[in-house]
C-alpha positions in Angstrom: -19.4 150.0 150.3 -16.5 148.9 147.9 -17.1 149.6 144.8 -15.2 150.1 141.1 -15.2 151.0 137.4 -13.1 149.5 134.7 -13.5 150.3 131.2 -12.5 153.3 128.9 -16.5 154.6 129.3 -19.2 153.4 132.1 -22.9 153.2 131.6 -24.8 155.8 132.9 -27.0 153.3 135.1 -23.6 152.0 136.9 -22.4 155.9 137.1 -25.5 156.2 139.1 -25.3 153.2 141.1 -22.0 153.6 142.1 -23.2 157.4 143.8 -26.1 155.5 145.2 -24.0 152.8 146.9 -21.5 155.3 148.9 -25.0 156.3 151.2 -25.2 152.2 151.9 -25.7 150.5 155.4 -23.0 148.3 157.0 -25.3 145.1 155.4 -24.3 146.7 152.0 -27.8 148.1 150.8 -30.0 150.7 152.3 -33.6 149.3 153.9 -36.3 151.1 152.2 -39.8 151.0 152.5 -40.4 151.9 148.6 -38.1 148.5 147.1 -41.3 148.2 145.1 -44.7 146.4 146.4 -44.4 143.2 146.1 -46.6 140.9 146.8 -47.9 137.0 147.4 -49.6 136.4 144.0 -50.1 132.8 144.0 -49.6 130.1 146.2 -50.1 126.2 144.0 -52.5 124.4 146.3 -51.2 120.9 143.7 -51.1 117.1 145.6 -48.2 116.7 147.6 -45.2 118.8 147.1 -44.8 121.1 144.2 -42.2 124.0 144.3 -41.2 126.3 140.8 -37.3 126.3 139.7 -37.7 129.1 136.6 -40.0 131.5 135.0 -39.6 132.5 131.3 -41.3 135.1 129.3 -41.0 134.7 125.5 -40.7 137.9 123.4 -44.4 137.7 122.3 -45.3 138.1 125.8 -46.3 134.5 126.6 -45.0 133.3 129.8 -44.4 129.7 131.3 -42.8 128.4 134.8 -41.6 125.0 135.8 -40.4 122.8 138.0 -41.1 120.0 140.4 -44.4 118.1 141.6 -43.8 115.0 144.1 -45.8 112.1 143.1 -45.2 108.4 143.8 -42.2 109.2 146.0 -40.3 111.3 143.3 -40.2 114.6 141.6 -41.9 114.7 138.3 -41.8 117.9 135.7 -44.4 121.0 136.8 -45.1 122.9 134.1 -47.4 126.1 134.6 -48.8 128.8 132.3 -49.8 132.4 133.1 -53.2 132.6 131.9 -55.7 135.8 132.8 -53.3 136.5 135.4 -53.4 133.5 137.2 -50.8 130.3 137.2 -52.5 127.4 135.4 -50.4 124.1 135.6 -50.9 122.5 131.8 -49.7 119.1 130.4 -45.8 118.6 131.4 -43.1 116.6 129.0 -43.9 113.2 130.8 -44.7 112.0 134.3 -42.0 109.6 134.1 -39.3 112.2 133.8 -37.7 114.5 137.0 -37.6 117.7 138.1 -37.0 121.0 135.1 -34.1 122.7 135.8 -34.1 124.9 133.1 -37.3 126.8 130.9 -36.8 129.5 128.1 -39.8 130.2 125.3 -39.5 131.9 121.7 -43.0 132.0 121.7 -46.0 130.1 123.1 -45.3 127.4 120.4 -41.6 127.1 121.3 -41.4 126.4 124.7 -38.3 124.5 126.0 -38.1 122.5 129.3 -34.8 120.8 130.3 -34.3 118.4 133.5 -33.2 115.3 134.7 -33.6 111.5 134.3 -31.5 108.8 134.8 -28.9 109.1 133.8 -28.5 112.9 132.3 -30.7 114.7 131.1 -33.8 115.7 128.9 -35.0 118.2 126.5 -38.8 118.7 125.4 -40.4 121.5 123.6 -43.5 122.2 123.7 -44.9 123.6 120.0 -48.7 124.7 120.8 -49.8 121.1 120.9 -48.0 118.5 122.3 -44.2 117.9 124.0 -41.6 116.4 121.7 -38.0 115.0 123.1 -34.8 115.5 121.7 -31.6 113.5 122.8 -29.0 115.3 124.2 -25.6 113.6 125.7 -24.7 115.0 128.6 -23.5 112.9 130.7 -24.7 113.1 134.4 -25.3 116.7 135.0 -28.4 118.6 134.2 -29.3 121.5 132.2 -28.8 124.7 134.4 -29.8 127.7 132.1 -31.2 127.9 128.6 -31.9 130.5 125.7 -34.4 129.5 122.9 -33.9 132.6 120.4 -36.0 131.0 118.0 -37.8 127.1 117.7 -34.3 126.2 115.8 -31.8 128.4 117.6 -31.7 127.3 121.3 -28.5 127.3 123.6 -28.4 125.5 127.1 -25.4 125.7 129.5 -24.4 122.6 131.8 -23.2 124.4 135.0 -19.7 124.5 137.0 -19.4 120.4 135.4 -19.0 120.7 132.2 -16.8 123.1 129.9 -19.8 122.3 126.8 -22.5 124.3 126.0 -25.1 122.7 123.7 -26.9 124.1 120.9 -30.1 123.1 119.2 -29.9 124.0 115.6 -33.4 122.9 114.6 -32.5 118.9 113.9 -29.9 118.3 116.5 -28.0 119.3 119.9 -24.8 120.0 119.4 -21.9 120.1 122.1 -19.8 123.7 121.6 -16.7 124.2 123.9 -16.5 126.6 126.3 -13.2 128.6 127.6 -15.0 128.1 131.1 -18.2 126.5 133.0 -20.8 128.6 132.9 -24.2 128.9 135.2 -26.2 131.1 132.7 -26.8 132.1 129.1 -28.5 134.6 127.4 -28.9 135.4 123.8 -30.0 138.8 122.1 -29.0 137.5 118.7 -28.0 134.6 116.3 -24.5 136.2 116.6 -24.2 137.9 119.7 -25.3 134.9 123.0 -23.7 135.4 126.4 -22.9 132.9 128.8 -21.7 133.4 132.9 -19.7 131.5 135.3 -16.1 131.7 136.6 -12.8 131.4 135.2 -9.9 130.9 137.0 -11.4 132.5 140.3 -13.1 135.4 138.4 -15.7 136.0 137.4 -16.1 135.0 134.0 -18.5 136.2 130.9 -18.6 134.5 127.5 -19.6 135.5 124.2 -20.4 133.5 121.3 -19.5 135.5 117.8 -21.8 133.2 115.8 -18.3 130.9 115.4 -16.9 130.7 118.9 -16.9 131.4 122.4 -14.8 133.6 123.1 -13.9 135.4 126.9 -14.8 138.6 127.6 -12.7 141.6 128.9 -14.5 142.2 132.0 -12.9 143.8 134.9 -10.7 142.2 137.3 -11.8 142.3 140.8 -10.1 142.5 143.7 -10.4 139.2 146.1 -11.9 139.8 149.4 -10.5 136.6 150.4 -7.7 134.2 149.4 -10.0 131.6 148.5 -12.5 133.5 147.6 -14.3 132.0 144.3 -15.9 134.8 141.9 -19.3 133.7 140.0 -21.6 134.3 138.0 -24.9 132.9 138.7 -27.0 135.0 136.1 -27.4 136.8 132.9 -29.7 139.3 131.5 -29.6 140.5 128.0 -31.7 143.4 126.6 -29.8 144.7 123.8 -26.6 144.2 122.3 -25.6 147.8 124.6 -27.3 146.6 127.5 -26.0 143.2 129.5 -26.2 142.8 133.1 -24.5 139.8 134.6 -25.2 138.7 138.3 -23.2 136.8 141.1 -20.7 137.2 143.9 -17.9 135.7 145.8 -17.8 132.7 148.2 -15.3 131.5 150.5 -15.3 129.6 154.0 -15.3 131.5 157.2 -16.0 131.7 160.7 -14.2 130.4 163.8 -13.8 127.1 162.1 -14.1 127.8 158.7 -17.5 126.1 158.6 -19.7 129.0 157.5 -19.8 130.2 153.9 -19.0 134.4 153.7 -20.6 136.1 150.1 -20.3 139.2 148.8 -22.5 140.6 145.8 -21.6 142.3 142.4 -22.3 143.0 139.0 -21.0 143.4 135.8 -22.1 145.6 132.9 -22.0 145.8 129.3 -22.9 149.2 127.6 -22.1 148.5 124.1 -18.2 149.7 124.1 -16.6 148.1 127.7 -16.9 146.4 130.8 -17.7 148.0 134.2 -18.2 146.3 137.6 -19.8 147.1 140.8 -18.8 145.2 144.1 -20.7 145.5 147.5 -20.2 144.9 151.1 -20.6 142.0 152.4 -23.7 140.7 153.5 -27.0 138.8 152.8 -26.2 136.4 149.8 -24.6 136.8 146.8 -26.6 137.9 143.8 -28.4 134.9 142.0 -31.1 136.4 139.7 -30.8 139.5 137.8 -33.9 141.3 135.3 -35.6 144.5 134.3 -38.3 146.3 136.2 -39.6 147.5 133.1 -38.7 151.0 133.1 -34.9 150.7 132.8 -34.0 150.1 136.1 -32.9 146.2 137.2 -34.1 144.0 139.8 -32.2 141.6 141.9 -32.2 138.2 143.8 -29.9 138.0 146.8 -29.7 135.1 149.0 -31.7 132.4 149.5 -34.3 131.3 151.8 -35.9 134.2 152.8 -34.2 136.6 150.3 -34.1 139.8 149.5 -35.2 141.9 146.3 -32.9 144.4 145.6 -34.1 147.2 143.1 -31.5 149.7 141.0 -33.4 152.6 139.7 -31.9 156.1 138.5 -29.4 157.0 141.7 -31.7 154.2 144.1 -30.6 151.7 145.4 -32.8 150.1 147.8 -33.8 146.4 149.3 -36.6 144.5 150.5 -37.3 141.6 151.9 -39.3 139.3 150.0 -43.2 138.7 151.1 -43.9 135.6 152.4 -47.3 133.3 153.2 -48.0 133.7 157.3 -46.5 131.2 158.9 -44.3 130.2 156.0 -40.3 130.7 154.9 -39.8 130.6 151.5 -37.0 130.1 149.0 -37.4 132.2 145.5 -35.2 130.9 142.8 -36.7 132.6 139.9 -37.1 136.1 138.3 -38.2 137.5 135.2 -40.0 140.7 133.6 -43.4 140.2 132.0 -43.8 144.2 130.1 -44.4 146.2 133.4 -44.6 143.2 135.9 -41.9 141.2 137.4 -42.2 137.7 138.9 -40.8 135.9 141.4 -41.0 132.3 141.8 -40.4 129.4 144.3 -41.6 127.3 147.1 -42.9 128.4 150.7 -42.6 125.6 153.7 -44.7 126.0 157.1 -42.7 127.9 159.2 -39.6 126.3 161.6 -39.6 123.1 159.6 -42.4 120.9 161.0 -41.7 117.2 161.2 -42.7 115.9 157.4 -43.4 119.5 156.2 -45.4 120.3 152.5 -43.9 122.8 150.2 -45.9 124.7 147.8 -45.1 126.3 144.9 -44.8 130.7 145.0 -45.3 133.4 143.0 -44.2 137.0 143.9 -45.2 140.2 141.8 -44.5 143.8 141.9 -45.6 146.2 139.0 
């Protein structure tokens, strides 16, 4: 397995991980039975198509997911709630409204949902009682991460289409350049928010100062590919020593060059420098990235059909992610509730049945 260090010190966890690593498989992480038990925890039994896009977990504990419900031949907002351990759809921002592509909570009354409508986008928070709107300009992309660090301190992050991230200071949304796009964004405090994506092929971390964004020095990694493309596709930030960011490389291969090669890494902050950790190719780049609750991280790597990969001490081990009998599944979100750690998505009947029904997914472990 490749793997590398830059920086003047290296966090313990990587130091670990990259010992781990040497002892992987040719797929790049070892099979083990003990990845953690996860299991099916709830599968939405809604009208018609539903399927979950994020899961947030506010600092008080509360947690929320959203995403899609089909009705009238389109995709309306799905907003659910974890209530008594069990996911209770509540009222959405508006059934007139599409899909929400993004979700992060404060509290139970702060709760943002972004999506689309036609044409841009929409924000709506949700304050204990009721959904309010808020404008925000822009343009014809959606909303593809958020970070509400309080109900008038909330950044949101556009994707690979826009060099803007927007900021809600408690009356407005404010567009605040960017050096570079950027997938994801996680803040730990009014002064210290990070955001992910690429820059100029690399992989690319941002951090905003409480003035600026400003590009990090993270590692430069080496290209497995001439056209490879380094991103970040999440980022997860416990403490102002402790920031994990997610992704992986992506170029075409095959005979052709019609297939789509990946190969996973990470980057870490521990307070002082930069480190990075590459692996061998294989199943998917990285494209979720949380806790497990006692200091260890879990990971999302590919997509349909994925698999969970956990980092704890000198482990490193993968699973594949449970699925319904008879089903495939995609998971497209991950977060850690105190000791627990969803997983959220959508699971089709298996081999994709003329006109098939997707319901929305939930994974636990913990």
């Amino acid at each position: 397995m490749r793997k590398s260090i830059t920086g003047l010190t290296a966090a313990a966890a990587v130091t670990a991980l990259l010992a781990a690593v040497s002892h992987a498989d040719a797929a790049g992480l070892p099979a083990a039975a003990a990845a953690g038990d996860w299991s099916v925890a709830q599968t939405n039994t809604l009208a018609g198509e539903d399927g979950i896009k994020q899961i947030t977990v506010a600092p008080t504990g509360s947690t929320w997911a959203a995403g899609y419900q089909a009705s009238g031949g389109k995709s309306v907002p799905l907003v659910q709630h974890l209530l008594s351990g069990k996911w209770t759809t509540v009222k959405s921002p508006s059934s007139t409204l599409g899909e929400v592509s993004a979700l992060s909570a404060s509290s139970s009354k702060s709760v943002w949902a972004f999506g689309t409508t036609d044409p841009g986008t929409f924000a709506a928070r949700w304050n204990g009682t009721a959904w309010t709107r808020s404008t925000m300009s822009t343009g014809h992309y959606f909303i593809q991460d958020a970070s509400a660090l309080s109900a008038s301190n909330v950044w949101a992050v556009g994707g690979d289409q826009t060099k803007n991230s927007f900021h809600w200071t408690g009356k407005a949304w404010k567009k605040v350049a960017l050096p570079a796009p950027a997938r994801a964004i996680a803040g730990v405090s009014t002064n210290h928010v990070y955001a992910a994506g690429t820059y100029k092929s690399q992989p690319a971390v941002m951090h905003w100062t409480g003035t600026a964004w400003k590009l990090a020095a993270t590692p430069k990694l080496k290209l497995p590919n001439a056209d490879a493309v380094g991103v970040l596709n999440d980022i997860y930030a416990p403490s102002l020593g402790d920031v994990w960011a997610a992704g992986g490389w992506d170029w075409s291969c095959g005979e052709d060059g019609d297939d789509v090669c990946n190969q996973p890494f990470l980057l870490h902050w521990n307070g002082k420098a930069w480190s990075s950790t590459t692996f061998d190719q294989g199943y998917g780049a990285f494209s979720k990235v949380t806790g497990d609750g006692s200091g260890g991280l879990w990971l999302l790597r590919g997509g349909w059909n994925p698999q969970l990969v956990h980092i704890s001490g000198e482990s490193v081990t993968s699973v594949a992610a449970p699925r319904p009998s008879g089903h495939d599944i995609s998971i497209t979100a991950l977060a850690l509730q105190a000791s627990t750690v969803w997983a959220g998505g959508v699971a089709f009947p298996e081999g994709d049945p003329d006109d098939p029904t997707g319901n929305g997914l939930y994974l636990r472990t913990g």
